[in-house]
C-alpha positions in Angstrom: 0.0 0.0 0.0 2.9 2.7 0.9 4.4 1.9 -2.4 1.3 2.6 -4.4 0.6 5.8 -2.6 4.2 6.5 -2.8 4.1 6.2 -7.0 0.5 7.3 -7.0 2.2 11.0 -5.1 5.2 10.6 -7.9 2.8 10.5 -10.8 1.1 13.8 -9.1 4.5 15.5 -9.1 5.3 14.8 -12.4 2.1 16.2 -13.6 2.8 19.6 -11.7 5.7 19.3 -13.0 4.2 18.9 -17.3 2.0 22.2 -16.2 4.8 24.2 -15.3 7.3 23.5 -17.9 5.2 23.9 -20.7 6.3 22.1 -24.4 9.4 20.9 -22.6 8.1 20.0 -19.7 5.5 17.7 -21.6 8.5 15.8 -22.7 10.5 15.5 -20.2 7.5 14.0 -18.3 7.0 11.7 -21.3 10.4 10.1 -21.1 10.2 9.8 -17.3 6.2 7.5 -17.6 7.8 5.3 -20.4 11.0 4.6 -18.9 8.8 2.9 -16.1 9.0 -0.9 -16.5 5.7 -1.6 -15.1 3.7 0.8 -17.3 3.2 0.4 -20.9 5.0 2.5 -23.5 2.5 5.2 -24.7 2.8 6.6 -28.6 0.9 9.5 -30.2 0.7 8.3 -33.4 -1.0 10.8 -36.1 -2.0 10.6 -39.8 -4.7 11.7 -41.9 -7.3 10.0 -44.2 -10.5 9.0 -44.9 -12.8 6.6 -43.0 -11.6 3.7 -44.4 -7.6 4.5 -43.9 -9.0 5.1 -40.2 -10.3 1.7 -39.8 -7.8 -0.2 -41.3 -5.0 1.7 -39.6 -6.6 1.0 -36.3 -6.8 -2.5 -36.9 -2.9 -2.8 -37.5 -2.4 -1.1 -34.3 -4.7 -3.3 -32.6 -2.5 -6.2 -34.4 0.7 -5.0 -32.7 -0.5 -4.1 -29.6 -1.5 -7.9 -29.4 2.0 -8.8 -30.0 3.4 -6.1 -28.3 1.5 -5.7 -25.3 3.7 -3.1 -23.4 2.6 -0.6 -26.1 -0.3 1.4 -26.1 -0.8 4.1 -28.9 -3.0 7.2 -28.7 -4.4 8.1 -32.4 -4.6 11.5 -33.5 -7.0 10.8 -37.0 -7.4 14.4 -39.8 -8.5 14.3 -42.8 -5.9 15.9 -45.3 -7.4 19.5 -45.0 -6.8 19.8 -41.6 -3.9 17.5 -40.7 -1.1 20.1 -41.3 -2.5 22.9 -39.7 -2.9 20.6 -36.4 0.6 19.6 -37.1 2.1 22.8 -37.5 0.0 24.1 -34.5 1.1 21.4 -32.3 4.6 21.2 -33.4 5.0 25.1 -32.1 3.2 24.1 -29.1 6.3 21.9 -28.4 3.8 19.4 -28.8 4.4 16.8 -31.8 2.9 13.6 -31.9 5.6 10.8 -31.5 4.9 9.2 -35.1 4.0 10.8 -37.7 2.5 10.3 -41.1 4.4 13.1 -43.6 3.7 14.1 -47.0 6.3 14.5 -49.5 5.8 17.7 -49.6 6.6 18.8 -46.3 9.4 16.6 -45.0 12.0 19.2 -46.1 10.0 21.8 -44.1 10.0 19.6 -40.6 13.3 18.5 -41.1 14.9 22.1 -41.5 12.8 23.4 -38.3 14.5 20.4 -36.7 11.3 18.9 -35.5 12.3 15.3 -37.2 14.7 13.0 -36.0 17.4 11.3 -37.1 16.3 7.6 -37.8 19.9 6.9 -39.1 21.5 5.1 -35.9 18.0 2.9 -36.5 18.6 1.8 -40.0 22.4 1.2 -39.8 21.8 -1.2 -36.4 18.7 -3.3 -38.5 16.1 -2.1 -36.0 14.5 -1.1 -39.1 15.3 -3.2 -42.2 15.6 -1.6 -45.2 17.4 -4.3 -47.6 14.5 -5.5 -49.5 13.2 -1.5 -50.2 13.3 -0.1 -53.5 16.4 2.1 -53.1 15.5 5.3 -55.0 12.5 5.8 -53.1 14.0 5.0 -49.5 16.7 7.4 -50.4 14.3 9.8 -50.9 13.6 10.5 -47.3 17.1 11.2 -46.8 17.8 14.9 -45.9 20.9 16.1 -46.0 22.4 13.0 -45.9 20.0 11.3 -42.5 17.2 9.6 -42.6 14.5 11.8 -41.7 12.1 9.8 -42.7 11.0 6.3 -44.0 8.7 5.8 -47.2 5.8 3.6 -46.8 4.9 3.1 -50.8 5.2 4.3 -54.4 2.8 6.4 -55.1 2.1 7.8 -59.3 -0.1 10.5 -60.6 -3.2 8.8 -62.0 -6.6 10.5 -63.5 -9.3 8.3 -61.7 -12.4 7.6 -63.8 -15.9 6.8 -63.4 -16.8 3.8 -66.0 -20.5 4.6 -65.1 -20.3 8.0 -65.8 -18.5 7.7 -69.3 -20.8 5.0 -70.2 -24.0 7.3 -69.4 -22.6 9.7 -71.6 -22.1 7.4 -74.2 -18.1 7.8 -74.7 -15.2 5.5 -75.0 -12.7 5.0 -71.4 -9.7 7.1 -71.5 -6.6 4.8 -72.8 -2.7 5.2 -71.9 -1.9 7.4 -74.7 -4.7 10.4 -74.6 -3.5 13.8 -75.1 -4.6 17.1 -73.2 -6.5 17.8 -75.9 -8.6 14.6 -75.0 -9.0 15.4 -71.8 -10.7 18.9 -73.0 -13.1 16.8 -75.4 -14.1 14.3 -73.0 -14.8 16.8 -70.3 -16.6 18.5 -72.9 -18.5 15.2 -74.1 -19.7 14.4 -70.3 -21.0 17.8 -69.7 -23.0 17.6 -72.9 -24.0 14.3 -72.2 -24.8 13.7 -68.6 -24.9 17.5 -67.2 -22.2 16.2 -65.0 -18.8 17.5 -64.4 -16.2 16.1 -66.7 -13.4 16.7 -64.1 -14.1 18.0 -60.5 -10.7 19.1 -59.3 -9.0 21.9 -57.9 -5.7 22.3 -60.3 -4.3 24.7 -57.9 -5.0 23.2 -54.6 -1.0 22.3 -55.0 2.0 21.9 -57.0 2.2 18.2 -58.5 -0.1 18.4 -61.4 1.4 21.9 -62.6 4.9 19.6 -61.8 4.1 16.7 -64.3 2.7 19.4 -66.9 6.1 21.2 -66.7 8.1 17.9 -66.8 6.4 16.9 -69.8 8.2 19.7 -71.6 11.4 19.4 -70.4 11.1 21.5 -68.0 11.3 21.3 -63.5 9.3 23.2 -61.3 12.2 24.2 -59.1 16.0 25.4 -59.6 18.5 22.4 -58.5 18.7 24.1 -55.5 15.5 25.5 -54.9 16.1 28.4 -54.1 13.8 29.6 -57.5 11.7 28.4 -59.8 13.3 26.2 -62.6 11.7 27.3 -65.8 11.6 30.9 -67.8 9.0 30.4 -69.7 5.7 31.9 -68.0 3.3 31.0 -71.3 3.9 27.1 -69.6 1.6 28.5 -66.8 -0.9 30.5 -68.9 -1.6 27.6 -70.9 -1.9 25.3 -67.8 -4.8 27.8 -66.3 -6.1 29.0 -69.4 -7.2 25.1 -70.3 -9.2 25.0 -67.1 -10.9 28.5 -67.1 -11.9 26.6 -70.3 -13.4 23.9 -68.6 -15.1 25.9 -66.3 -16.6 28.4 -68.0 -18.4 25.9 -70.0 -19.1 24.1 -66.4 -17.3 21.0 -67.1 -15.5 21.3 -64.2 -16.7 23.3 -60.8 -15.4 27.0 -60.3 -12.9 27.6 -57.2 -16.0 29.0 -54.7 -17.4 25.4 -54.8 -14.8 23.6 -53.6 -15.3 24.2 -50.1 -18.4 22.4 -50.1 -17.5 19.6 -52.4 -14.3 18.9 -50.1 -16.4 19.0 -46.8 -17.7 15.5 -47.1 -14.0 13.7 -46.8 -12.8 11.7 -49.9 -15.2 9.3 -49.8 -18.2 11.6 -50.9 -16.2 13.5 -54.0 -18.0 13.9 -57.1 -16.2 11.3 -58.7 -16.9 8.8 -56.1 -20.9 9.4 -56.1 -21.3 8.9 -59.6 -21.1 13.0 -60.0 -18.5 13.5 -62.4 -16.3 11.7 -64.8 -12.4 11.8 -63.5 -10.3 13.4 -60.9 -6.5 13.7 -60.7 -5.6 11.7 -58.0 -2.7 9.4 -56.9 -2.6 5.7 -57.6 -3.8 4.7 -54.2 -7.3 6.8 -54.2 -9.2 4.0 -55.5 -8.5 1.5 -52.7 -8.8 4.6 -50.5 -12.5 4.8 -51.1 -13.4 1.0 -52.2 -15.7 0.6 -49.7 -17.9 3.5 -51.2 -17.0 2.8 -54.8 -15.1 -0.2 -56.0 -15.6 0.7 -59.7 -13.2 3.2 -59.6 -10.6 3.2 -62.5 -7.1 4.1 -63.3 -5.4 5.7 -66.3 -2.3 7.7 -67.0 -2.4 11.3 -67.2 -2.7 12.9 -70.4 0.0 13.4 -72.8 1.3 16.4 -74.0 0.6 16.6 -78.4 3.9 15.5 -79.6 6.3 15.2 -76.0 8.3 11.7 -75.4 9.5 12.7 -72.0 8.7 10.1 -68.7 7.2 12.9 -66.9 5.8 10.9 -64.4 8.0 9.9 -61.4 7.5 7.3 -58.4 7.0 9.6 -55.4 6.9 8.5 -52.0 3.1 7.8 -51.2 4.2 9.2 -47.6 6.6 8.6 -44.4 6.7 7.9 -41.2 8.3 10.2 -39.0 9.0 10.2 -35.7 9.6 13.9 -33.6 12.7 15.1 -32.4 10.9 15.7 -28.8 9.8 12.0 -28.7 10.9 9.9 -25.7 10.0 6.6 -27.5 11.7 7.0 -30.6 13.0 3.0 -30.6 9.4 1.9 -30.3 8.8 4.3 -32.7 11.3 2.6 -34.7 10.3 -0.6 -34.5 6.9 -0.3 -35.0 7.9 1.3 -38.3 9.5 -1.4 -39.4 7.1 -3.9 -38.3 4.1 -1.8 -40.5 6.9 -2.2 -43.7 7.8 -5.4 -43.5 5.1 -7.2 -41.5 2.7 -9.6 -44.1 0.4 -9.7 -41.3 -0.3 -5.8 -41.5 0.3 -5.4 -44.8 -2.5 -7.9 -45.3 -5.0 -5.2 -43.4 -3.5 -2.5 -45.1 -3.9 -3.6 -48.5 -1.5 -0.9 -50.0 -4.3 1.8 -49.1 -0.7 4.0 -48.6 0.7 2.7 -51.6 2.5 0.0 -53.7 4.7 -1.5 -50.7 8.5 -0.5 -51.2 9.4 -3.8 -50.5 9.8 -6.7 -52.9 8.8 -9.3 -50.5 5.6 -7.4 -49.3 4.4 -6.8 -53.0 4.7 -10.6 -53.9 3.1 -11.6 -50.8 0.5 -9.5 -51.4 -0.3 -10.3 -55.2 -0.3 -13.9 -54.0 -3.2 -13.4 -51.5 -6.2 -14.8 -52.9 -8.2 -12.1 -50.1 -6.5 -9.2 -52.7 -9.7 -7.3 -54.2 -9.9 -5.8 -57.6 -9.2 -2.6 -56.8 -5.9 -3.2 -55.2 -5.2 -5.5 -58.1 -5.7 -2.6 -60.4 -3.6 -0.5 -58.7 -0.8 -2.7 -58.8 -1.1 -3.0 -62.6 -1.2 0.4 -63.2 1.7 1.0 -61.4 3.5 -1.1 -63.8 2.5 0.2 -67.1 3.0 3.4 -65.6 6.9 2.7 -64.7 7.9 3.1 -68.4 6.5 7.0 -68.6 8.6 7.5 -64.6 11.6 10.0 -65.1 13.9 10.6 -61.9 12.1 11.3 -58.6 12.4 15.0 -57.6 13.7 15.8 -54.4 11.2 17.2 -51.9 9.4 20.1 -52.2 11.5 23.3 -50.8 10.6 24.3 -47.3 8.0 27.1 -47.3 5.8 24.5 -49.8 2.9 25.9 -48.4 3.7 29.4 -48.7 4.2 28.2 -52.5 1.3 26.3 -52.6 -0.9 28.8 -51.5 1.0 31.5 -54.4 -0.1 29.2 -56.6 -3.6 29.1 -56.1 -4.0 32.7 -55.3 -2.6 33.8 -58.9 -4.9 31.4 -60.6 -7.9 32.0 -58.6 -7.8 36.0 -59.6 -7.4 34.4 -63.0 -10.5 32.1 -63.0 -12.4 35.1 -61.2 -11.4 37.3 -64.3 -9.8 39.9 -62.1 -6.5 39.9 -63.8 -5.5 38.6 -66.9 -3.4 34.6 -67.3 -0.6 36.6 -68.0 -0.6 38.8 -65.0 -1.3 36.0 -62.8 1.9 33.9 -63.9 4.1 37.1 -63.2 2.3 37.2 -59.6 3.4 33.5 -59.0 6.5 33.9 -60.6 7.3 37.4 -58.3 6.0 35.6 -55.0 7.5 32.2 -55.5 10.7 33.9 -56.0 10.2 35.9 -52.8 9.4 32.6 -50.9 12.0 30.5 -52.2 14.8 33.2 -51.5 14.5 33.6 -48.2 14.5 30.0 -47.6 17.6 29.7 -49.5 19.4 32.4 -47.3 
């Protein structure tokens, strides 16, 4: 009895103690509740997704727990609009989850604010394996050399399709080689047809589809240092706007004020999804994201641009797992990561709902389970036909992506609202990206 009251008075000091120090205090206190041998280790584990992703990523943690019963995790579940802003909020609060599902497009920005750590020491000693991953892509969560952060799949740009809708308006499926042209017809040909949206996408909401448009023409969105933008030429982003003002003027694809309420329902209620439109740009993984609401969803390459040979696709990391530099269970963290990678037993839940699996052994045990739906199976094949149109992967976006992001889709939006004209709005991007990506580089 003493000794219980005597760590029951401990654990009420140490929780003073988390109120008065604030962010570090909070950590501090963390380390200290882990390191006890008789209490299980805790880990804040965050990602974002839709309902499905939620389920099934709840499962695998009820899979290791089972196995690992001195671990307990606390899930922190966003959907993608508002999973950075909690992260960013929390990360100044000195208050990062432990583990950490990142984005591609924000790991440089993490790991320069030193709020990542250094999973290094974890790969060299085998605590998380890394000999049967596809090289280029585990390399690419290497910053500056460390491991900042470890790549969970491949993940390609894909247009997703509707078969139902393209059948009701009476027009062939979109094949590997279709041009940008194409897509305009089509788009065209479903409006006419159905009174449906041909494509209900934001092309602004970020910077990958503008990417692939520029790659296409020779040409990269950043400098080799990115510290500017990588291409002169600003009637690339005129024509890249200017062909979906088209679309929406003729209301084959929805105007920028309605994409708040089109995004409020999660991914699982886009257009595209409920039979409301014809295609969205997507990556690979969407349609085994949202199977469970659709499983009819199909995949096909991006368009083409008229006469262009380049692989302007690439194999980007679908996402990583991070841990925080103010963990105090970053070897659990580390080991749970590699158990997620290289586990058939989680995979097996998971289903590549984060991507094709970087790991050779995971994909073949995978395309050898008979429980493998469609869907996944689809995505699998696309992935391959899609590897001979891959070029090199690009290195992470620049820290202050978001400051870029949102450039991007403030020029085009005074486009689209016919407040300036195309021309006017590339200069505007051009002059603010510039701004962005120079103090960064300083």
């Amino acid at each position: 009895m003493v000794k219980r009251i005597c760590r029951f008075m401990a654990g009420l000091a140490l929780l003073f103690l988390a109120v008065g120090l604030g962010g570090c205090g909070r950590t501090a206190v963390h380390e200290e509740l882990n390191s006890r041998a008789e209490e299980p280790t805790v880990i804040r584990i965050a990602w974002w997704g839709g309902e499905e992703r939620h389920e099934t990523t709840r499962q695998v943690l009820e899979l290791y727990s089972e196995s690992h019963p001195d671990v307990v995790f606390e899930p922190l579940t966003y959907s993608w609009n508002d999973y950075f802003d909690m992260l960013s909020l929390e990360t100044a609060r000195g208050n990062m989850p432990d583990l950490i599902q990142m984005d591609y497009q924000y790991i440089n920005t993490y790991s320069e604010n030193g709020s990542l750590a250094d999973l290094t020491p974890f790969v060299e000693d085998g605590t998380i394996r890394t000999e049967d991953m596809e090289e280029k892509i585990l390399d690419s969560g290497r910053i500056d050399g460390r491991f900042r952060g470890i790549a969970m799949g491949i993940a390609i740009i894909s247009m997703v399709y509707n078969p139902e809708v393209f059948e009701e308006a009476g027009i062939p499926f979109p094949e590997q080689d279709w041009t940008w042209e194409d897509f305009v017809e089509i788009c065209l040909a479903i409006r006419e047809g159905t009174g449906k949206y041909g494509v209900a996408m934001t092309p602004v909401l970020d910077l990958n589809l503008y990417r692939y448009w520029l790659r296409q023409r020779g040409e990269r969105l950043f400098a080799p240092d990115g510290h500017s933008l990588g291409y002169e030429d600003d009637s690339l982003y005129v024509e890249y706007v200017t062909l979906f003002k088209t679309l929406m003027d003729a209301g084959a694809a929805p105007v920028s004020e309605r994409w708040a309420d089109i995004n409020a329902g999660g991914q699982e209620e886009l257009p595209v999804v409920r039979g409301e439109c014809g295609m969205i740009q997507e990556w690979n993984n969407y349609p085994v994201k949202v199977s469970q609401a659709n499983g009819n969803l199909k995949l096909v390459t991006p368009p083409l641009a008229e006469g262009r040979t380049e692989a302007a696709l690439w194999m980007k990391p679908g996402m990583f797992w991070c841990v925080a530099e103010t963990s105090g269970v970053k070897e659990e963290c580390a080991r749970f990561i590699d158990w997620f990678l290289n586990s058939s037993e989680a995979n097996a839940v998971l289903k590549g709902d984060r991507g094709v699996p970087i790991s050779g052994e995971i994909r073949k045990s995978l395309l050898e389970d008979e429980a493998l739906g469609e869907v996944q199976r689809e995505m699998f094949r696309f992935t391959e036909e899609a590897a001979a149109r891959c070029g090199d992967t690009p290195p992470p976006e620049p820290a202050g992506v978001d400051g870029l992001n949102q450039a991007f889709s403030d020029s085009a939006n005074a486009f689209f609202y016919e407040v300036i004209t195309a021309e006017e709005a590339a200069a505007r991007f051009r002059q603010k990206a510039e701004e962005i990506l120079g103090e960064y580089g300083e």
